[in-house]
N, C-alpha and C positions, 0 to 999 in steps of 0.2 A: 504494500500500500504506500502510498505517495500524496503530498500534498501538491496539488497543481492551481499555481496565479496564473491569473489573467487579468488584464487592466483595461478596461472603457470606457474613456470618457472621466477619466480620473477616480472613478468606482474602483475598486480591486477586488477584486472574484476570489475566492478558496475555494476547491473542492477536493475530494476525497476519491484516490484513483487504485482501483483493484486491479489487478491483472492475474488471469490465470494460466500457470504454464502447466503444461504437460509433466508429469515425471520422469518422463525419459529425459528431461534437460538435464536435469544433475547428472546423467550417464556420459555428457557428452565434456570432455574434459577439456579446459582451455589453458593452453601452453603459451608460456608470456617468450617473449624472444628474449634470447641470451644477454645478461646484463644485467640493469638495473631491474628490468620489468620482469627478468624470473624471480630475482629476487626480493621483489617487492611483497612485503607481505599482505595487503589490500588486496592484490593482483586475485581475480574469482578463481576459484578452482575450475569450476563447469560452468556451462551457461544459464543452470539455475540463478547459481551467485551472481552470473554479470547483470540478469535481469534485475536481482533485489538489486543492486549498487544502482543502476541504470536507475531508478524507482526511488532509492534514497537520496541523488542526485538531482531530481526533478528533471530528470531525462526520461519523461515517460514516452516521448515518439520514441526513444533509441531504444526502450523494451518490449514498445508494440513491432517495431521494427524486426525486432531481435525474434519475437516471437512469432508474425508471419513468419520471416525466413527459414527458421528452423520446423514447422511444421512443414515447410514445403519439403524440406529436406527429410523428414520425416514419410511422408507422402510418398515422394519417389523411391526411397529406399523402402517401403512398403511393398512399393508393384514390381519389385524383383521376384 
């Protein structure tokens, strides 16, 4: 869950954003490139984690993003 502003008209909007992923995302693991970024410890494991981050971030397009893409990926790897 994520809190998501928006501003009109000098008004400012809060709402409350749920996103639901699939379980298989935690199965899918995300490997940081060599450096600082593996070593990062914030760095998600899976792409569960990058969704919540992406969500605690107020980057809720990069987790709605995140989660079309990977159903699609999901999807095709299905119809093998």
């Amino acid at each position: 869950m994520a809190a998501q502003t928006a501003s009109l008209d000098g008004a400012t909007e809060v709402r409350d954003v749920h996103l639901k992923v699939d379980t298989r995302f935690a199965n899918v693991k995300v490997v940081g490139e060599e450096g600082m970024e593996a070593r990062d410890k914030n760095m998600p494991r899976n792409l569960h984690n990058a969704a919540e981050l992406f969500l605690r971030c107020g980057l809720v397009g990069n987790a709605e993003k995140l989660q079309e893409t990977t159903n699609a990926m999901f999807k095709i790897l299905a119809s093998d």
